[in-house]
DSSP file (Angstrom, degrees, kcal/mol; ACC not computed):
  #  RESIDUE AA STRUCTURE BP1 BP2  ACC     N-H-->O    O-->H-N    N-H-->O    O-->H-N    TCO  KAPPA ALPHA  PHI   PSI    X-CA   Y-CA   Z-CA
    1    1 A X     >        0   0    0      0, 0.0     4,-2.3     0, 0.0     5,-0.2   0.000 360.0 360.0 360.0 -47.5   15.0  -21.4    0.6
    2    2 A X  H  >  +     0   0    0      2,-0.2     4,-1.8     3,-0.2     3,-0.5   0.960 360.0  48.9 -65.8 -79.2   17.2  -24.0   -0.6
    3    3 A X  H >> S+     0   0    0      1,-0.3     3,-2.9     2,-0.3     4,-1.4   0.616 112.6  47.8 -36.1 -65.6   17.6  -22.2   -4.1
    4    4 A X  H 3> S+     0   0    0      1,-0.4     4,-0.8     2,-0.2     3,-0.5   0.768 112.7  49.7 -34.7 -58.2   18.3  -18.7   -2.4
    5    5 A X  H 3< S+     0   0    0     -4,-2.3    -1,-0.4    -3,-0.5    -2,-0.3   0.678 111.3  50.9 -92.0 -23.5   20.8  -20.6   -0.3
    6    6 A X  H << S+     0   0    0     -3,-2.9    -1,-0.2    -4,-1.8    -2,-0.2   0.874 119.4  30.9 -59.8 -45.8   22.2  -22.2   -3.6
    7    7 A X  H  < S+     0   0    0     -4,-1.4     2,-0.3    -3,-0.5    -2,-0.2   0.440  99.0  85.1 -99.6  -1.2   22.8  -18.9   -5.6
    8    8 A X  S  < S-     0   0    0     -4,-0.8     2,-0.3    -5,-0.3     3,-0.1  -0.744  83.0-115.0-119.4 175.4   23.5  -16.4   -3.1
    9    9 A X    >   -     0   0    0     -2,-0.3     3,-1.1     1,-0.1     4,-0.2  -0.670  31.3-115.9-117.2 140.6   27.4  -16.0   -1.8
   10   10 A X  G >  S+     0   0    0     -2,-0.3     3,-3.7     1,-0.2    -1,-0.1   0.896 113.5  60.3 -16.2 -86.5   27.8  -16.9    2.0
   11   11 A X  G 3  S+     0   0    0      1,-0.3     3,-0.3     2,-0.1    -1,-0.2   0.421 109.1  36.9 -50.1 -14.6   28.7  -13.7    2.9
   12   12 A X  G X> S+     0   0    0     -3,-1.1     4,-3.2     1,-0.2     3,-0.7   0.497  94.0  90.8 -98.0   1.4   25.4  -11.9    1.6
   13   13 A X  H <> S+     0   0    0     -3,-3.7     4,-0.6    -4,-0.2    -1,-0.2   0.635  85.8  48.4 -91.0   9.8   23.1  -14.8    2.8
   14   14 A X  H 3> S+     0   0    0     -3,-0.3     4,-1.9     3,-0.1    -1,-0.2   0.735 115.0  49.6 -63.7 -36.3   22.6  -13.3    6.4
   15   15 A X  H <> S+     0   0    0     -3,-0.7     4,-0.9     2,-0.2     3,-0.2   0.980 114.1  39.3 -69.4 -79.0   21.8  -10.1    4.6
   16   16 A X  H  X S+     0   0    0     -4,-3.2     4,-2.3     1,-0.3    -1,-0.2   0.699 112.7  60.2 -67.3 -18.4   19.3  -11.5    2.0
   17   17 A X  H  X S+     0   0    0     -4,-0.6     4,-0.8    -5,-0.2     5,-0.3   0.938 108.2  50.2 -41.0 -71.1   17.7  -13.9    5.0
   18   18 A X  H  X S+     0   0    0     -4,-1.9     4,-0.8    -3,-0.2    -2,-0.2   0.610 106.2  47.4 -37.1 -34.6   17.0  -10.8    6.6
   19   19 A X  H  X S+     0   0    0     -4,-0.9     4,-2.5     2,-0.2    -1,-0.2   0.846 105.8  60.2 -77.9 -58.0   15.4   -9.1    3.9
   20   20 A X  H  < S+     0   0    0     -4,-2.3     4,-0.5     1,-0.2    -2,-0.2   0.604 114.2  42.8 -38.7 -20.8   13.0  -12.3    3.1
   21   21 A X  H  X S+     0   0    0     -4,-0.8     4,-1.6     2,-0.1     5,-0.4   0.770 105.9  52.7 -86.6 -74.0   11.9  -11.8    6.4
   22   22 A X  H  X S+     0   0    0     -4,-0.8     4,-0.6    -5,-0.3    -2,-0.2   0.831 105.6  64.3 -28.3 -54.0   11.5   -8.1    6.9
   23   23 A X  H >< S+     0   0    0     -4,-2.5     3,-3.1     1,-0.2     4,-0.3   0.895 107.7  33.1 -40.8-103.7    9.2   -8.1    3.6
   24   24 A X  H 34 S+     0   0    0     -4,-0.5     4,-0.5     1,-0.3     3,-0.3   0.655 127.0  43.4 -62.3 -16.7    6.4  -10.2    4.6
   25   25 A X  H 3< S+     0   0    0     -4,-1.6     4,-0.3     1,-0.2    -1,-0.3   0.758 111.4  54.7 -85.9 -17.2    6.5   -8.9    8.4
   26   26 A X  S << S+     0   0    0     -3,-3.1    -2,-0.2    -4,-0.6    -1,-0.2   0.701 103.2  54.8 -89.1 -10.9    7.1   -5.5    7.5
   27   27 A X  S  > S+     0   0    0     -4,-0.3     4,-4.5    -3,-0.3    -1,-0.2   0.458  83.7  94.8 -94.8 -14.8    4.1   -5.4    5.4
   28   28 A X  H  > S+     0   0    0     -4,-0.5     4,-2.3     1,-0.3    -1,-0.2   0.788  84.5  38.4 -33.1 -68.2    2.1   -6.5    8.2
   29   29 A X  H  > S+     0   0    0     -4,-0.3     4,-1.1     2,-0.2    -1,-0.3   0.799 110.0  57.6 -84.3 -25.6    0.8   -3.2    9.7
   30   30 A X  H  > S+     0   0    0      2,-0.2     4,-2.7    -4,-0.2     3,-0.4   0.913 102.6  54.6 -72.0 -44.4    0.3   -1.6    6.6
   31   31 A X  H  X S+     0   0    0     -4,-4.5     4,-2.9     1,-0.2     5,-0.5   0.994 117.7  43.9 -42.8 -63.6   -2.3   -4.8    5.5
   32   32 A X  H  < S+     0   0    0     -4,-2.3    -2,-0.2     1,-0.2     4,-0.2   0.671 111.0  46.8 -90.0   2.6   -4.1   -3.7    8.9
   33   33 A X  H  X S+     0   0    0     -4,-1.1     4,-2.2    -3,-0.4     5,-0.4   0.726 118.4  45.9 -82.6 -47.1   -4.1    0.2    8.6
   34   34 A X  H  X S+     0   0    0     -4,-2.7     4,-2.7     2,-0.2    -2,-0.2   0.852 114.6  49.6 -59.1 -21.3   -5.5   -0.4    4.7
   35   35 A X  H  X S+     0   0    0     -4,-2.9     4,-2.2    -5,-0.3     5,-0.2   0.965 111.5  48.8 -60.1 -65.1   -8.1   -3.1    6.3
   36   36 A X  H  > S+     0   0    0     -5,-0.5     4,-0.7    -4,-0.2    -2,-0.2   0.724 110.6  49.4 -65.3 -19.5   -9.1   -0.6    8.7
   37   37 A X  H >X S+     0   0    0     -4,-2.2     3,-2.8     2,-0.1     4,-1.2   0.926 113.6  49.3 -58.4 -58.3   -9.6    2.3    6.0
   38   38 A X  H 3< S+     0   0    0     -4,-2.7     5,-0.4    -5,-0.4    -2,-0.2   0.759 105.4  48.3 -71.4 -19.9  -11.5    0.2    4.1
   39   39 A X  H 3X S+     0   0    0     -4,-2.2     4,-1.5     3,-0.2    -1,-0.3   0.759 112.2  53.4 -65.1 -23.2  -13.7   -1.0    6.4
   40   40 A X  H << S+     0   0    0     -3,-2.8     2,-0.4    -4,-0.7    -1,-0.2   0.560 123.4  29.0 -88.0  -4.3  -14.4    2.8    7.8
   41   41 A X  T  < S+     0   0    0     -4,-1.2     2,-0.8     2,-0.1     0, 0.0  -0.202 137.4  26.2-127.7-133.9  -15.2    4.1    4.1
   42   42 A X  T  4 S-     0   0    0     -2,-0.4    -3,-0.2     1,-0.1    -2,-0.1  -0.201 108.6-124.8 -71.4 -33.9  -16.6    0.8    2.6
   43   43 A X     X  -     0   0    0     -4,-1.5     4,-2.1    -2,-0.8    -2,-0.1  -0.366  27.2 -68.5  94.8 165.5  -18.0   -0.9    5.8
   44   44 A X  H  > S+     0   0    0      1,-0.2     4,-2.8     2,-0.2    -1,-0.1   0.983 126.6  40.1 -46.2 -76.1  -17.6   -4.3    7.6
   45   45 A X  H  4 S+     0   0    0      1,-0.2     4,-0.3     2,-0.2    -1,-0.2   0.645 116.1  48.9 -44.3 -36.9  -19.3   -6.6    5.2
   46   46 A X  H  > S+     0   0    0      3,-0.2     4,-2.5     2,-0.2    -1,-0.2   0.889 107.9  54.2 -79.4 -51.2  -17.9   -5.0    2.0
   47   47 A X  H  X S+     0   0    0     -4,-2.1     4,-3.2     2,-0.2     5,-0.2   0.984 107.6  51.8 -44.3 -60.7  -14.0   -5.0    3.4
   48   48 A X  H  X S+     0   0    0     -4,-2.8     4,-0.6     1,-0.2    -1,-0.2   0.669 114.3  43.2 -79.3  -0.2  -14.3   -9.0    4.1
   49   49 A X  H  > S+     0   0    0     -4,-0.3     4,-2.0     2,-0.1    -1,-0.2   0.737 115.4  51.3 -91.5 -25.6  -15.7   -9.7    0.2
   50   50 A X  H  X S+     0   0    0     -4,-2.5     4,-1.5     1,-0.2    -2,-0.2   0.947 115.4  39.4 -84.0 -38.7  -13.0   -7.3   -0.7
   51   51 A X  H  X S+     0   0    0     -4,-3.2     4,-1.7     2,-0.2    -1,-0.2   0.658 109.3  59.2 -67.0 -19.1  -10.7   -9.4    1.2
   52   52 A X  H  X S+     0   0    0     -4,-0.6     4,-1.4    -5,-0.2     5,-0.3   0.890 110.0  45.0 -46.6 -52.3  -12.1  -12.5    0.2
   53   53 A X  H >X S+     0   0    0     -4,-2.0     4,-2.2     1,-0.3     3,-0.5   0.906 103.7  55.0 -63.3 -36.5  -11.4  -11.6   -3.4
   54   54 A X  H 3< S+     0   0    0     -4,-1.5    -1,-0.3     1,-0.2    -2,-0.2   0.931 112.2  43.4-101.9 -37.1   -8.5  -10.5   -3.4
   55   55 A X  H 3< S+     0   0    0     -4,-1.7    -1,-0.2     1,-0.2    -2,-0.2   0.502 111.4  59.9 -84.4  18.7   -6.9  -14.0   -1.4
   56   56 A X  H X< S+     0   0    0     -4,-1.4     3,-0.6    -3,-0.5     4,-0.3   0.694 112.8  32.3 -59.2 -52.0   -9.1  -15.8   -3.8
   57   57 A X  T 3< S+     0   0    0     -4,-2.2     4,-0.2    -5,-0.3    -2,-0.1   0.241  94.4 102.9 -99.2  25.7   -6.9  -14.1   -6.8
   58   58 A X  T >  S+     0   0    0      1,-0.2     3,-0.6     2,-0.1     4,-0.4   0.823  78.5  45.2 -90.5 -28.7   -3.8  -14.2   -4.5
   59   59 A X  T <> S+     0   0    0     -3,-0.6     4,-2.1     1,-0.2     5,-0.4   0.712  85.5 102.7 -85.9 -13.3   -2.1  -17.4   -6.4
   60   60 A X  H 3> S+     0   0    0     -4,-0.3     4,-0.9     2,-0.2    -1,-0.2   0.671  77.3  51.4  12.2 -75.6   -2.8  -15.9   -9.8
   61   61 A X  H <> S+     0   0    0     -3,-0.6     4,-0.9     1,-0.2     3,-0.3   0.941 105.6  47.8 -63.0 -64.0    0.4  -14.9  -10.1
   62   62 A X  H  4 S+     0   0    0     -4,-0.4     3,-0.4     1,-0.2    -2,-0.2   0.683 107.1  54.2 -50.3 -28.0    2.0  -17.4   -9.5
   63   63 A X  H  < S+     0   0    0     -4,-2.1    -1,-0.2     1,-0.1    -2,-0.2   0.762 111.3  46.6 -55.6 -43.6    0.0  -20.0  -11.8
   64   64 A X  H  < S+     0   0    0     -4,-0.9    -2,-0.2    -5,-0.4    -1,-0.1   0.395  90.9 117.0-100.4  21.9    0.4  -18.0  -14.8
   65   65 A X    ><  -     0   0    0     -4,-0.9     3,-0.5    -3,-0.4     4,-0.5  -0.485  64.7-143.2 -70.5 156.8    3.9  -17.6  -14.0
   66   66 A X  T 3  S+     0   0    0      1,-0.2     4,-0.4    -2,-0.1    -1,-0.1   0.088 104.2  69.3 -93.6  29.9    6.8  -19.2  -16.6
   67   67 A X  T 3  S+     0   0    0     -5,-0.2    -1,-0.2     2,-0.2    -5,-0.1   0.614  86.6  61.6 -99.6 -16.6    8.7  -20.0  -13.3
   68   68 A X  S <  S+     0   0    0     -3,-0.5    -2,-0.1     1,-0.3    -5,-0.1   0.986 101.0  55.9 -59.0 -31.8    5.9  -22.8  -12.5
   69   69 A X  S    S+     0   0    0     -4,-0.5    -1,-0.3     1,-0.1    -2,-0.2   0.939  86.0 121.7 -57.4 -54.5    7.1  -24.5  -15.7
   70   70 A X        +     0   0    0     -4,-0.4     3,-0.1     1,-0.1    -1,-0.1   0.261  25.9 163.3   5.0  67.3   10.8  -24.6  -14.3
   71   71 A X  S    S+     0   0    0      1,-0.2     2,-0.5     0, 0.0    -1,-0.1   0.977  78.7  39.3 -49.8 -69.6   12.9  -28.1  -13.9
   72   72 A X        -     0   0    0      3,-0.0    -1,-0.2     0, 0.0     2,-0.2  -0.766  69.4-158.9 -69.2  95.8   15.9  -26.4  -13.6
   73   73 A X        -     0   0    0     -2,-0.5    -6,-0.0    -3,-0.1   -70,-0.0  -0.648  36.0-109.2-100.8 143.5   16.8  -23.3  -11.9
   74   74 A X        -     0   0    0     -2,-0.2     2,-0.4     1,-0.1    -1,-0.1  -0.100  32.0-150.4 -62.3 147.6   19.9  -21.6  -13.1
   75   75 A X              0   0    0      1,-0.1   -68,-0.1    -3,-0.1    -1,-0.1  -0.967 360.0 360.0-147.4 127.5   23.0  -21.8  -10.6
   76   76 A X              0   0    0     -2,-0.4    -1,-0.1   -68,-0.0   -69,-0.1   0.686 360.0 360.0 -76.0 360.0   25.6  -19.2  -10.4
């Protein structure tokens, strides 16, 4: 948050607050209709290993990112 609040201009940082927000909440029901598919065509048991794996392999990205490496983040 503090870097977003470093690089983004006042006036857009209500805007882009908004957005940061929206994302992960907005995604919300769409995680629980695709849970609820999968459980009706895979089953119970098969849906919660499939959901196991997949926030098992959820930092992934973020480890093999070249952002982990970062000291410095550029500042407009």
């Amino acid at each position: 948050m503090t870097y977003r609040q470093a690089t983004c201009p006042p006036e857009l940082l209500g805007r882009v607050t908004a957005v940061t927000r929206l994302l992960p909440m907005g995604s919300v029901p769409l995680g629980g209709f695709a849970g609820g598919a999968c459980a009706e065509w895979l089953g119970t048991r098969p849906t919660l290993w499939l959901c196991a794996g997949i926030l098992l392999a959820s930092p992934l990205p973020a480890l093999l990112s070249p952002i982990r490496t970062w000291r410095d983040f550029p500042v407009r």
